[in-house]
C-alpha positions as CSV (number, residue, x, y, z in Angstrom):
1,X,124.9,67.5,50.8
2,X,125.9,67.7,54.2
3,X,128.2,70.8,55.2
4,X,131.2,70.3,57.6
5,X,129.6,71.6,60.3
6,X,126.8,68.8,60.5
7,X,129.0,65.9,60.1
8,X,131.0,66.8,62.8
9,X,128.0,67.4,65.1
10,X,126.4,64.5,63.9
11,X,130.0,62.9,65.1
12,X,129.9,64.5,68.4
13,X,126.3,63.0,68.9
14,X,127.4,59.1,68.2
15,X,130.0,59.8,71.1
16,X,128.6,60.8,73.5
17,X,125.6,58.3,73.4
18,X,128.4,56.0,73.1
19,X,129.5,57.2,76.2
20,X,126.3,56.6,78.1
21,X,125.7,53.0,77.0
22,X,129.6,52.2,78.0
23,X,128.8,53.6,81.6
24,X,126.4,51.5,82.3
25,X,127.7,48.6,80.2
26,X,130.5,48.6,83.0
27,X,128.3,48.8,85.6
28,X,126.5,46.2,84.1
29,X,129.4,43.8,84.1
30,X,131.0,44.9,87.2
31,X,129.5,42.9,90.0
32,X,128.5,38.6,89.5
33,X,124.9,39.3,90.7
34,X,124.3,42.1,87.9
35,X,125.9,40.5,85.3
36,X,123.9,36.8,85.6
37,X,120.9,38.4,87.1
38,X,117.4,39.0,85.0
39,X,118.1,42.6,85.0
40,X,120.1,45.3,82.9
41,X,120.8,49.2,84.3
42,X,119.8,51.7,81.5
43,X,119.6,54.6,83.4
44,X,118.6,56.7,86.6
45,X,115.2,56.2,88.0
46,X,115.1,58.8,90.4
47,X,116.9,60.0,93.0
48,X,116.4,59.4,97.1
49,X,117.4,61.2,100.0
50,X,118.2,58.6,102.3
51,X,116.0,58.6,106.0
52,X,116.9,56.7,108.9
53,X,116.9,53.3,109.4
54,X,116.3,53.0,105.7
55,X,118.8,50.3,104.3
56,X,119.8,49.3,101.1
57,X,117.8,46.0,101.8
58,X,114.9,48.1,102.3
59,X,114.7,50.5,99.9
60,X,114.9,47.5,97.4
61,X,112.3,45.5,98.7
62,X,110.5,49.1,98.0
63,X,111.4,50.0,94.1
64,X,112.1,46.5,92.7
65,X,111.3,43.3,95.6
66,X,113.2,41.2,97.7
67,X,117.0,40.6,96.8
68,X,117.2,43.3,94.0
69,X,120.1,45.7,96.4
70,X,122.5,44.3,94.2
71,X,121.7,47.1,91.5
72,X,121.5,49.6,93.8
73,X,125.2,48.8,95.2
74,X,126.3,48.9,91.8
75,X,124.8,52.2,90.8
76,X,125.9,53.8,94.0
77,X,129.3,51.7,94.4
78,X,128.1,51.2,97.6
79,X,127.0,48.4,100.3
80,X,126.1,50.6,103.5
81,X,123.7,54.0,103.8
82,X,123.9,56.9,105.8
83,X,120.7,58.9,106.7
84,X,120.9,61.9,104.7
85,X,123.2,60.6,102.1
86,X,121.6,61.1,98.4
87,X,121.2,57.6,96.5
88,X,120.3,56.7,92.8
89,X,117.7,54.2,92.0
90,X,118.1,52.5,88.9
91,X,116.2,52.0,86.2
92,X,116.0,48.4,85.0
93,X,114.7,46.4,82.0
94,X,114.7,42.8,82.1
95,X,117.4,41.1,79.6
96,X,115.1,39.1,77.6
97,X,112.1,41.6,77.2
98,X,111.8,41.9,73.5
């Protein structure tokens, strides 16, 4: 029988993963290219200390290919870098993956 104390923590844990899948369930839906592209955000890849010249055009041809900076704008609400600036690269899994 479960005491008080373990169904409210138990309680506490749906939320907050609820709370993780909504965040990127916006960011998901937020921009055209994300939300008809091939590709869902799930989480934080790593993170990158922009250099310059980098771009977001080219640190996407570098993690996922050509034409992907769409998920990078969205996770970094974003279109334009500046050297030293520190960026998020997605993690991605492809919408119809079983």
């Amino acid at each position: 029988v479960p005491t008080i104390k373990e169904v409210n923590l138990e309680s506490k844990k749906k939320e907050i993963k609820v709370a993780v899948v909504d965040k990127y369930a916006a960011m998901n839906n937020s921009d055209a290219r994300v939300r008809t592209g091939a590709y869902r955000i799930v989480g934080v890849q790593k993170t990158l200390k922009v250099k310059a010249g980098q771009t977001l055009n080219s640190i996407s041809r570098l993690y996922f290919g050509s034409g992907m900076e769409c998920y990078l704008e969205v996770m970094n609400g974003k279109s334009e870098l500046k050297e030293g600036e520190i960026i998020k690269i997605p993690e991605l899994k492809n919408k119809h993956s079983r």
